[in-house]
C-alpha positions as CSV (number, residue, x, y, z in Angstrom):
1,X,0.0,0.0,0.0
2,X,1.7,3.3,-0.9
3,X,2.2,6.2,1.5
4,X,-0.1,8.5,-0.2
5,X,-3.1,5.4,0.2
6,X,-2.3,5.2,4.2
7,X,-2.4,8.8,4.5
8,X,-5.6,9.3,3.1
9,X,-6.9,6.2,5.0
10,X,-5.4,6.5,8.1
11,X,-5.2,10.1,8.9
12,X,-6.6,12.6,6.4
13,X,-9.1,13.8,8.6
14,X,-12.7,16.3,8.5
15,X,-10.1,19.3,10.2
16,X,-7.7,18.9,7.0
17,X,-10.7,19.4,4.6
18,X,-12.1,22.6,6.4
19,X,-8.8,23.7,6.3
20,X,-8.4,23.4,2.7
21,X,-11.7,24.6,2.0
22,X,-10.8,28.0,4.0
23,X,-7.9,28.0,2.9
24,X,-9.2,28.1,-0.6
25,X,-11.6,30.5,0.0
26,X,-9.9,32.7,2.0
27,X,-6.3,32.5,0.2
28,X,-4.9,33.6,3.5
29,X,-3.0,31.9,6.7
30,X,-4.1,34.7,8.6
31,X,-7.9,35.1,7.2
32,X,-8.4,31.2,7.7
33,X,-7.4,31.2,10.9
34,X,-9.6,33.7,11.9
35,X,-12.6,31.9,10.1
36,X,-11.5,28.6,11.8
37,X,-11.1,30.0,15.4
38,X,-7.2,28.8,15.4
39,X,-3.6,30.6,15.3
40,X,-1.9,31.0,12.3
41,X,0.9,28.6,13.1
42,X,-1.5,26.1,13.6
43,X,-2.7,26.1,10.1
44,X,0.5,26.3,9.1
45,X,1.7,23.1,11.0
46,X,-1.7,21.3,9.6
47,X,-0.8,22.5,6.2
48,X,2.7,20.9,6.6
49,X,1.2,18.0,7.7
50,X,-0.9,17.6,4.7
51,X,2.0,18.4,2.4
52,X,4.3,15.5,4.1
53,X,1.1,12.5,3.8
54,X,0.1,13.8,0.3
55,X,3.8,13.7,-0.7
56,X,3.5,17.6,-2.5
57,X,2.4,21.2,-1.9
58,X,-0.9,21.7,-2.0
59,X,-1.0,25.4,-2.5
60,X,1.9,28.3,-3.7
61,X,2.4,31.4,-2.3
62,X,1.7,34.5,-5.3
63,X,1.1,37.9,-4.9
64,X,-3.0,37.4,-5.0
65,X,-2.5,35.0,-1.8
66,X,-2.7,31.2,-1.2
67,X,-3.1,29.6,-4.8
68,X,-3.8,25.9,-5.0
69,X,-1.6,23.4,-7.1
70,X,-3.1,21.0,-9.1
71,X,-2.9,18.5,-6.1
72,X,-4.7,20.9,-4.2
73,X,-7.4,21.3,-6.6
74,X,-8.0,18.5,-6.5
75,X,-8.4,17.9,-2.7
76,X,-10.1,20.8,-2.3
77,X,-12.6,19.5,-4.5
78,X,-13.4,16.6,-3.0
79,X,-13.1,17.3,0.8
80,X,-16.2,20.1,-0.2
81,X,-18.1,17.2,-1.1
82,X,-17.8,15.1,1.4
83,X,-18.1,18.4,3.8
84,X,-21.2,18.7,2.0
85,X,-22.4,15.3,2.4
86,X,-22.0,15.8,6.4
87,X,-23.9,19.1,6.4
88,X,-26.4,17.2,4.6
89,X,-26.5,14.0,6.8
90,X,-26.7,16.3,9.8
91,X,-30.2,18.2,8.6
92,X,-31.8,14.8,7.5
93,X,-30.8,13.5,11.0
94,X,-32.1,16.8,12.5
95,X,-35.3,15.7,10.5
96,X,-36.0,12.6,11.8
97,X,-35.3,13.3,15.3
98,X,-37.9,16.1,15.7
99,X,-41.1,14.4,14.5
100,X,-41.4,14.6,11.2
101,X,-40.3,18.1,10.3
102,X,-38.0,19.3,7.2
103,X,-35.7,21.4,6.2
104,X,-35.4,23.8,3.3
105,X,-32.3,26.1,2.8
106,X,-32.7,28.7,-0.5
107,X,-30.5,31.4,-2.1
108,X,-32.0,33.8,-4.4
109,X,-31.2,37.0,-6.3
110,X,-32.7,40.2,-4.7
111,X,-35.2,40.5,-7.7
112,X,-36.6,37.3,-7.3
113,X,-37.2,37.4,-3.9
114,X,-39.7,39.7,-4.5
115,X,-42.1,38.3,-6.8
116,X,-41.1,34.3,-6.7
117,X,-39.9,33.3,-4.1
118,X,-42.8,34.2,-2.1
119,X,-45.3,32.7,-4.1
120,X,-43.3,29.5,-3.8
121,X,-43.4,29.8,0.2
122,X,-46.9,30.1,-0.2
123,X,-47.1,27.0,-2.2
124,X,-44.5,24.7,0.0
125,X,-46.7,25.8,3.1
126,X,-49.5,24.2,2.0
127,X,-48.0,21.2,1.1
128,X,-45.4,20.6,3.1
129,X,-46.8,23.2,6.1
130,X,-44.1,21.4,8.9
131,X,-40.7,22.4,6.6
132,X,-38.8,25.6,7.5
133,X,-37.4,27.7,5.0
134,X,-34.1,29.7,5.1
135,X,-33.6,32.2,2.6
136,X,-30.5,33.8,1.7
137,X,-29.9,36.9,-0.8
138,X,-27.5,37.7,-2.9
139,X,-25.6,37.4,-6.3
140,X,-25.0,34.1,-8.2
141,X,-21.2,34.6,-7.4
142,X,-22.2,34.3,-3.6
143,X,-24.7,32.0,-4.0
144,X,-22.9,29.0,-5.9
145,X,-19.9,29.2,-3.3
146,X,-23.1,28.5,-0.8
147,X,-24.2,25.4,-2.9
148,X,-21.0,23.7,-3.0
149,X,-20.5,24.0,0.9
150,X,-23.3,22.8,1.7
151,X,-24.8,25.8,2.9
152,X,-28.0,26.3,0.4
153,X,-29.7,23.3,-1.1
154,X,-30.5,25.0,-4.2
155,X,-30.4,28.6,-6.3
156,X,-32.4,30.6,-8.2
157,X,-31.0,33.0,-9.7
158,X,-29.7,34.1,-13.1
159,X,-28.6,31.3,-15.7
160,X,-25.2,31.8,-17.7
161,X,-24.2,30.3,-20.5
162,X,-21.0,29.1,-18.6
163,X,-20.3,25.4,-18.3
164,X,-20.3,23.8,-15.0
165,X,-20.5,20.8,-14.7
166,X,-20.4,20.1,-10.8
167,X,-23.9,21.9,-11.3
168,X,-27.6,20.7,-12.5
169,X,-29.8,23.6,-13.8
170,X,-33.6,23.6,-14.9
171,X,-35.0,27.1,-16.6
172,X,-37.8,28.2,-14.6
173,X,-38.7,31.4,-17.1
174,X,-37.2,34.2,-19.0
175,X,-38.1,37.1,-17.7
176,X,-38.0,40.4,-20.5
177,X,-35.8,43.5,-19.5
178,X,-38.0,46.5,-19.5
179,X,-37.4,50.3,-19.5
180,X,-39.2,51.7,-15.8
181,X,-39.1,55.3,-14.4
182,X,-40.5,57.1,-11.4
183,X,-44.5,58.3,-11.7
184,X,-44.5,61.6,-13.3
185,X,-41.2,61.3,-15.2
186,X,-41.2,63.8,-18.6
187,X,-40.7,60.5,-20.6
188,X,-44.2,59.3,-20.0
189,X,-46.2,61.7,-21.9
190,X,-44.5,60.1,-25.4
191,X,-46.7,58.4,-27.0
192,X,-43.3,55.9,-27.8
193,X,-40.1,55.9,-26.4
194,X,-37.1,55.4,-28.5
195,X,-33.5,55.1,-28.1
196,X,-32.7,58.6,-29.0
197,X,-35.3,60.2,-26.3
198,X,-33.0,58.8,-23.4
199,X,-30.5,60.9,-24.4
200,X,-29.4,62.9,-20.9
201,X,-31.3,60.4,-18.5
202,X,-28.9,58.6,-16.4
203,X,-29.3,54.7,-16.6
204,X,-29.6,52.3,-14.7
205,X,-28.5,48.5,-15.4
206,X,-27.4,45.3,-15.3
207,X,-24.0,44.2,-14.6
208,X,-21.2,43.7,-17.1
209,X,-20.8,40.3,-18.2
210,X,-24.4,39.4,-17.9
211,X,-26.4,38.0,-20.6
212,X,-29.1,41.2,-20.6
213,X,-26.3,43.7,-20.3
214,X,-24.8,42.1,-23.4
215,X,-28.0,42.8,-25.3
216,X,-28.7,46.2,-23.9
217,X,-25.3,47.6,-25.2
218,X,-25.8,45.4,-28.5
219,X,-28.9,47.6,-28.6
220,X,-27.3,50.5,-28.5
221,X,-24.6,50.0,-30.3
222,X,-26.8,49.1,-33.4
223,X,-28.3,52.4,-33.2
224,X,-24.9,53.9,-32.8
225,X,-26.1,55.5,-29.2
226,X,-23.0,55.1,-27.1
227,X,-24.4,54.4,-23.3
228,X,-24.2,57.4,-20.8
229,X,-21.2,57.2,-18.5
230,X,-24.3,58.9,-16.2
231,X,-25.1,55.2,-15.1
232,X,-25.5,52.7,-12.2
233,X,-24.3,48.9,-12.4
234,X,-26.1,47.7,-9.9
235,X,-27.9,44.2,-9.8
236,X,-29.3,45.2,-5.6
237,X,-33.3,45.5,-6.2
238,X,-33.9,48.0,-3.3
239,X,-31.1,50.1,-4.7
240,X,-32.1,50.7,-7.9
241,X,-35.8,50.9,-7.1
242,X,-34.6,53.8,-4.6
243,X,-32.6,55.9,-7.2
244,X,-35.8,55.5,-9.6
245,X,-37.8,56.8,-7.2
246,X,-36.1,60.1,-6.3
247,X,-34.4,60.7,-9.7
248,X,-35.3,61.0,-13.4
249,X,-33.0,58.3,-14.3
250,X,-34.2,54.9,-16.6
251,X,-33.9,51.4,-15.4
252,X,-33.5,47.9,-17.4
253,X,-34.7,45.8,-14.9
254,X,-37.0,42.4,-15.2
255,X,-40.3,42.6,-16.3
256,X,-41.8,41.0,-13.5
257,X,-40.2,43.4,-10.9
258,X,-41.0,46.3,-12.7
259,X,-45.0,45.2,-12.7
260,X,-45.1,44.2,-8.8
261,X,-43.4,47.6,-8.1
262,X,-46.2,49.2,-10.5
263,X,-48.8,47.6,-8.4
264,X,-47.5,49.6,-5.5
265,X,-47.3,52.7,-7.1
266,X,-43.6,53.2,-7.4
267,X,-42.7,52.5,-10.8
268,X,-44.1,53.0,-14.0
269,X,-43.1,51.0,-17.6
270,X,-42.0,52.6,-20.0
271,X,-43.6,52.7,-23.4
272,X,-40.5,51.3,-25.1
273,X,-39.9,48.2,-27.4
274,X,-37.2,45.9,-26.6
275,X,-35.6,43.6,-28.8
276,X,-37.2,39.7,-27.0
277,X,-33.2,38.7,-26.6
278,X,-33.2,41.6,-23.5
279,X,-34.1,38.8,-21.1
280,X,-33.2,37.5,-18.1
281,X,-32.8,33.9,-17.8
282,X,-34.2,32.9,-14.5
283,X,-33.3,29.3,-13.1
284,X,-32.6,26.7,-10.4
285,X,-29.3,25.9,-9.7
286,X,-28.3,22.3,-7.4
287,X,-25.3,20.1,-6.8
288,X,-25.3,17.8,-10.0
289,X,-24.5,14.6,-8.4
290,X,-26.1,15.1,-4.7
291,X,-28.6,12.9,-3.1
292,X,-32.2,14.1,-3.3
293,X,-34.5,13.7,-0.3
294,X,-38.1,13.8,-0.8
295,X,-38.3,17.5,0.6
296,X,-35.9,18.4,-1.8
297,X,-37.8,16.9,-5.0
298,X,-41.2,18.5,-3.6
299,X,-40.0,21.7,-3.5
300,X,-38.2,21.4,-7.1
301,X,-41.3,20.5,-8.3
302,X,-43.2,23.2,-6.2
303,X,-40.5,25.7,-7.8
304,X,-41.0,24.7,-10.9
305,X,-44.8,25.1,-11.3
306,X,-44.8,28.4,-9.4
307,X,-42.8,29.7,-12.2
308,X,-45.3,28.4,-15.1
309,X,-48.2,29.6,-12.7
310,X,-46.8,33.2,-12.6
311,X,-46.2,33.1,-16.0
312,X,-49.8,31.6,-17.1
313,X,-51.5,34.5,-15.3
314,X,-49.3,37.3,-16.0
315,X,-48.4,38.2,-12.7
316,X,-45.1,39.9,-14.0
């Protein structure tokens, strides 16, 4: 049996993975040992630990911190999993234990927990009323960190045309960018609003490197309109609402937020055509190769038809 076998057998341990894991996160001695509760030359002497059993370094030091070699990659990758399969056989014993109740741990992007995600809560109530749901907000770059740790159960959030394999994604709608503004802003008494008439107005938008942002500045660029250096990149829902609100700038933001904020009063739509490739696409986002439990397929399911509901009725 080679070293490298009875290392990993004998004493690779759960305190190695975390350590990896933070230290991959973190790419700092100092920041992981603060996020593991332990001095710094105790991760160091854990790290040299690992190095000796594995037989190679596991990470290099650069000028943008703690980079992992290949070998360390590779480690890192797997002790997330099986950290994730311990997070996960803790809640499902958590389950059992206290009479039948579930678990349910989401992350969303701030626009759709407005309009979604709570008619989903509405729906899981009913059906599975014992289960309590955690929801965190944030960006996709937050939220898949959360998925692979263990630390979500699934995503919803904006789809990419990225590969990545590790996760499973299912389309839950595509939700058209619209042009919104504040009651009472001079653009509303057009009859029609066209490119050239925002000329002045400062924007708001979505971030580079998203799929909408790529077709808004397609749009302009088409019509030879360069975009106002006037502008927000903002993808936080309360933030941009607020600047609409007290300012004559013009938002791209989904349909469906722009008509729930309507229904309160706060934002009008724009009488502007769009080209249909200004979408977002909206989705669920899990662990590819993770077990399911039965609370987890329900509320897939649940998730799934909430979406085509809100779309059947027009609610955004």
């Amino acid at each position: 049996m080679s070293n490298l076998r009875i290392f990993l057998k004998n004493q690779l341990n759960i305190r190695h993975m975390r350590l990896m894991v933070a230290l991959d996160e973190h790419r700092s001695v100092m920041k992981a040992a603060t996020y593991l509760n332990l001095s710094q030359p105790a991760i160091s002497k854990s790290l040299s630990v690992l190095e000796d059993g594995i037989g190679t370094a596991l990470f290099r030091r650069t000028k943008s911190g703690m980079m992992p070699t290949d070998a360390g990659a590779c480690l890192i990758r797997h002790s997330r999993r099986v950290l994730l399969r311990i997070e996960r056989a803790e809640r499902e014993l958590e389950e059992l234990m206290t009479a039948g109740s579930t678990h349910l741990s989401i992350g969303t992007l701030p626009a759709t927990a407005v309009y979604l995600i709570p008619h989903f809560v509405a729906r899981l109530e009913a059906e599975l009323p014992h289960t309590t749901v955690s929801l965190r907000e944030g960006t996709m770059d937050s939220l898949l960190p959360a998925l692979r740790t263990g630390q979500i159960d699934f995503a919803v959030g904006l789809l990419t045309s990225q590969h990545m394999p590790e996760f499973e994604t299912h389309v839950l709608m595509r939700d058209p960018v619209v042009a919104a503004v504040r009651p009472g802003h001079p653009l509303l008494s057009l009859p029609e609003v066209t490119l050239a008439d925002l000329e002045g107005y400062p924007l708001v938008l979505p971030l580079h490197n998203t799929l909408a942002r790529g077709a808004l500045e397609a749009m302009f660029m088409n019509k030879r309109i360069p975009i106002t250096r006037n502008r927000i990149d903002s993808v936080s829902t309360m933030a941009n609402v607020g600047t609409l609100q007290v300012t004559n700038a013009i938002g791209f933001l989904s349909r469906s937020l722009v008509a729930h904020f309507r229904r309160l009063g706060v934002l009008e739509k724009l009488p502007m055509h769009l080209p249909p490739d200004v979408h977002l696409p909206i989705g669920l986002v899990r662990i590819a190769d993770m077990d399911r439990t039965e609370t987890h397929d329900i509320a897939h399911r649940l998730m799934v038809e909430t979406a085509a509901r809100i779309q059947e009725q027009g609610l955004f």
